[in-house]
N, C-alpha and C positions, 0 to 999 in steps of 0.2 A: 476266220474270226467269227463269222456269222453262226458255223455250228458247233463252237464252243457256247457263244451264248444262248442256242437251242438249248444246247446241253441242260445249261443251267438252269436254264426259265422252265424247262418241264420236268426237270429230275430234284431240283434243289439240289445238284454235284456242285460240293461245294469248290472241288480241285478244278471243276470248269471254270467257275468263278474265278477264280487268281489266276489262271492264266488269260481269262478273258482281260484283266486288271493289265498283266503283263502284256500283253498286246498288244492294250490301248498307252500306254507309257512307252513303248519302243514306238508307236506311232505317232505319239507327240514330239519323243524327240529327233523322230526326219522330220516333220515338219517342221519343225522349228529350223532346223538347220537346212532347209529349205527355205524358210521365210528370210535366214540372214543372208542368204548367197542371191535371193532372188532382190532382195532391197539394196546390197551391192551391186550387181547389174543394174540395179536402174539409176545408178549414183551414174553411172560409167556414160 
């Protein structure tokens, strides 16, 4: 993830961009589904 956004921050690529985008959105969505499994365990 880090040297796509290299990519982008010194080349202006812009296809680094969207998938830097893409990265951070698959990374939201484990965490999220991390936060729900992990706030059911502490129900338990």
């Amino acid at each position: 993830m880090l040297s796509i956004s290299e990519a982008y921050l010194k080349s202006g690529n812009k296809a680094a961009g969207t998938r830097a985008r893409k990265a951070s959105l698959e990374l939201t969505k484990l965490f999220k589904e991390f936060r729900k499994v992990s706030v059911e365990e502490g129900k338990k």
